[in-house]
KEMI-60100 format. One record per residue (C-alpha): residue number from 0; x, y, z; residue in three letters. Coordinates in steps of 0.02 Angstrom, whole numbers, plus 50000, padded with zeros to 5 digits. Layout:
{NUM {X Y Z} 'ALA'}
...
END
This chain:
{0 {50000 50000 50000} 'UNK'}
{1 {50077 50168 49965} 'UNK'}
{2 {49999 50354 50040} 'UNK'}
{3 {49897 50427 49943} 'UNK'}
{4 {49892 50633 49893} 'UNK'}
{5 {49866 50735 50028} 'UNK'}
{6 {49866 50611 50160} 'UNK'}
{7 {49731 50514 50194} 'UNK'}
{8 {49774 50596 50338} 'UNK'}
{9 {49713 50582 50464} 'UNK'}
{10 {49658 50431 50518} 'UNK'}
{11 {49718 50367 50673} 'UNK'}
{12 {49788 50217 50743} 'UNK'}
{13 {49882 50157 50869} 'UNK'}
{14 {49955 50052 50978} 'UNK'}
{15 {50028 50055 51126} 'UNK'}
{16 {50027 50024 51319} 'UNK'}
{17 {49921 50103 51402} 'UNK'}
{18 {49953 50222 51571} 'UNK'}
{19 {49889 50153 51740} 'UNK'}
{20 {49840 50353 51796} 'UNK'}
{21 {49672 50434 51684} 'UNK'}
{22 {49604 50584 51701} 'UNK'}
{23 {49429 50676 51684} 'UNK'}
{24 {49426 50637 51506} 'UNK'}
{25 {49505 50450 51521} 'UNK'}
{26 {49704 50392 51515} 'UNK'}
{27 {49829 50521 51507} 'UNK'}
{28 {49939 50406 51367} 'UNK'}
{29 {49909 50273 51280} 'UNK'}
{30 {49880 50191 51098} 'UNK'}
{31 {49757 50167 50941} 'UNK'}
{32 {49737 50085 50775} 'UNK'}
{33 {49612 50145 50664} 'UNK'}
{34 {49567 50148 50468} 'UNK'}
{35 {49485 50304 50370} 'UNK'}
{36 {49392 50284 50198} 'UNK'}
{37 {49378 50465 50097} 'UNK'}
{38 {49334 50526 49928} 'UNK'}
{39 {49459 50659 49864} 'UNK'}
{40 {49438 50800 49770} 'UNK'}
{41 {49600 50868 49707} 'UNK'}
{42 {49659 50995 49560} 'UNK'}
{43 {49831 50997 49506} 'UNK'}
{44 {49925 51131 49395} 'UNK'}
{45 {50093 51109 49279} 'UNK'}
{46 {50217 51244 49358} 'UNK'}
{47 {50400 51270 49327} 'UNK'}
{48 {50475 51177 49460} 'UNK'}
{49 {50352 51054 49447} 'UNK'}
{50 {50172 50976 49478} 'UNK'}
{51 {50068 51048 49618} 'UNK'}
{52 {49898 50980 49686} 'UNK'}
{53 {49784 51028 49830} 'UNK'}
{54 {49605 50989 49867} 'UNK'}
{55 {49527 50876 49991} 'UNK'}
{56 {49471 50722 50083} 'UNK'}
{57 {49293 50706 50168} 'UNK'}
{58 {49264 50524 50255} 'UNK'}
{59 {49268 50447 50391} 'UNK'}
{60 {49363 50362 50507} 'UNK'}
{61 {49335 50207 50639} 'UNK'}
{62 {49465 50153 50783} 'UNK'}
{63 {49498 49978 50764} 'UNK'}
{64 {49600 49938 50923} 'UNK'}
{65 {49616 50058 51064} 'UNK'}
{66 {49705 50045 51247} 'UNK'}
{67 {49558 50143 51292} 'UNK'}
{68 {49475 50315 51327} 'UNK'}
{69 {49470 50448 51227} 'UNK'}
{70 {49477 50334 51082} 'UNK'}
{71 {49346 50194 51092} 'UNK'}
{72 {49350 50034 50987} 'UNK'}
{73 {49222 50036 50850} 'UNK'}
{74 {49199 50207 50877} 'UNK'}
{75 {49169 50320 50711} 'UNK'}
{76 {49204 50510 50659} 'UNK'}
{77 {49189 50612 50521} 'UNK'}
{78 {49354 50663 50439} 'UNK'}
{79 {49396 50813 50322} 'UNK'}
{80 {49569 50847 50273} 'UNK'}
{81 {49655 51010 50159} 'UNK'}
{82 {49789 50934 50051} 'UNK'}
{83 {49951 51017 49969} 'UNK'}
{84 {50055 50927 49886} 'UNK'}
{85 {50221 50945 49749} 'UNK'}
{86 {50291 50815 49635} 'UNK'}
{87 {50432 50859 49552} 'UNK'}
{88 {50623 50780 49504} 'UNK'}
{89 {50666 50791 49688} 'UNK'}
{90 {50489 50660 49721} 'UNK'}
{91 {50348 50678 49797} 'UNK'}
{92 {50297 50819 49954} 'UNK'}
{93 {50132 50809 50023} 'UNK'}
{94 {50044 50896 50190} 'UNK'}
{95 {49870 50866 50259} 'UNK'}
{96 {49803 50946 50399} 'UNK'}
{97 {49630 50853 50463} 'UNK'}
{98 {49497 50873 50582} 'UNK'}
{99 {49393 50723 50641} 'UNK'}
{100 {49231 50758 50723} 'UNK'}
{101 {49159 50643 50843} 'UNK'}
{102 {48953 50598 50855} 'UNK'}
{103 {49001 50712 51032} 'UNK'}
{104 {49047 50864 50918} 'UNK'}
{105 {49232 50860 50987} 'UNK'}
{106 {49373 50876 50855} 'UNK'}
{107 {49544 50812 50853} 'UNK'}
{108 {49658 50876 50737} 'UNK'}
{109 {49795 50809 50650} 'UNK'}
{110 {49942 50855 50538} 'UNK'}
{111 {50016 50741 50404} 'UNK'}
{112 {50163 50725 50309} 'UNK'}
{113 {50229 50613 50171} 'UNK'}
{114 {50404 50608 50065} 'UNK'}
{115 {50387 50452 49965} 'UNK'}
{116 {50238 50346 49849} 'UNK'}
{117 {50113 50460 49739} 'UNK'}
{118 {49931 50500 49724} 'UNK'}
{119 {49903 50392 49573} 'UNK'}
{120 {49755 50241 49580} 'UNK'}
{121 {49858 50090 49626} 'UNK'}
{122 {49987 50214 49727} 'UNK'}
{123 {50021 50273 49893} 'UNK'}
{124 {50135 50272 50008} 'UNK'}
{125 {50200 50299 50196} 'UNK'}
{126 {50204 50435 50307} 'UNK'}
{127 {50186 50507 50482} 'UNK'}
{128 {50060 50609 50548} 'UNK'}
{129 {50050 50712 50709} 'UNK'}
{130 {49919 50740 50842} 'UNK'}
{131 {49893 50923 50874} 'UNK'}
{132 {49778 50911 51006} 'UNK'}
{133 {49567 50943 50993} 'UNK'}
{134 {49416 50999 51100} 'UNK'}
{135 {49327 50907 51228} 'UNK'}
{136 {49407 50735 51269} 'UNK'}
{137 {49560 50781 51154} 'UNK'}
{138 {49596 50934 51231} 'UNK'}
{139 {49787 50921 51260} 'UNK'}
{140 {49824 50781 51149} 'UNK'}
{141 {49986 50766 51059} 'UNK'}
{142 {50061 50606 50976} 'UNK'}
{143 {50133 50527 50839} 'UNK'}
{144 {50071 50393 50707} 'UNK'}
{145 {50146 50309 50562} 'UNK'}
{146 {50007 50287 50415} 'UNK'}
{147 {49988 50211 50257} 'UNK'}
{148 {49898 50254 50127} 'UNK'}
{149 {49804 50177 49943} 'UNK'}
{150 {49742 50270 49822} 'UNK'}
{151 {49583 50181 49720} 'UNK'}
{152 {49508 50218 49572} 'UNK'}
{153 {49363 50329 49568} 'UNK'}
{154 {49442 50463 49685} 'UNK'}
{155 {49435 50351 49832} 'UNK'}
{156 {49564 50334 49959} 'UNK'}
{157 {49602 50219 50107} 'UNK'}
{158 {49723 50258 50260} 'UNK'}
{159 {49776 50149 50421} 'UNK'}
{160 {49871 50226 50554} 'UNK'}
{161 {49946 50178 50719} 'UNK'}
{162 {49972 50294 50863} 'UNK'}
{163 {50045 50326 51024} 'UNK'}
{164 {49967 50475 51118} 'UNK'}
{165 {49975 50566 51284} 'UNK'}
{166 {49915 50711 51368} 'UNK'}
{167 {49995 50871 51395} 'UNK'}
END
């Protein structure tokens, strides 16, 4: 599987072992797997120095594996990510920045980055994308995940992530 343009982004997943101490809004570090489906909508321009694309993803995402609270197994948000992205003779640089939205209305936002694959159907590639915190339970969040992401054909996209977290 390769990462797709613009990051699936922002799915999250981790794993991880869990801390013994929680807090108001559950554990204050711990781990999560989870997989995100989007459609993308991208344009793309011919520049001197290069190829350049942007657009977005709108999807969802669902936590596969969790060491528990804030993210729940089986639990489901929407996902909406702003894509930029360059390929050029140097490869491939792409940068997502996502909000999820859980059926609570809190967000968590995350920033993704990927160096390597493409954004072609049958593509992707790897990359790693940062937790920058969120409202409600994910108020104070910060982490790291690796993800990987496939682009399909008709515009669809597919990204699995795992991720260790903790609270600030």
């Amino acid at each position: 599987m390769r990462a797709s343009r613009g990051i699936a982004v922002a799915l999250a997943a981790a794993i991880g072992t869990p801390c013994a101490v929680t807090s108001a809004f559950g554990q204050d570090s711990g781990s999560f797997s989870a997989i995100a489906t989007y459609v993308r909508d991208f344009t793309s321009i011919e520049h001197a120095d290069g190829t350049y694309f942007g657009g977005n993803l709108k999807g969802s995402a669902t936590t596969l594996a969790s060491s528990g609270e804030p993210f729940v197994e089986g639990g489901h948000s929407l996902s909406t990510c702003v894509v930029l992205g360059k390929r050029s003779a140097a490869g491939l640089t792409l940068e997502s920045a996502c909000t999820l939205i859980a059926p609570s209305g809190d967000a968590l936002y995350l920033v993704a980055e990927r160096r390597a694959g493409d954004v072609d159907a049958g593509g992707g590639g790897q990359g790693q994308l940062e937790i920058a915190g969120g409202t409600g339970v994910y108020a104070g969040l910060k982490g790291s995940c690796a993800y990987e992401t496939s682009y399909l054909a008709n515009n669809q996209v597919v990204t699995t992530t795992d991720c260790t977290w903790h609270r600030d």
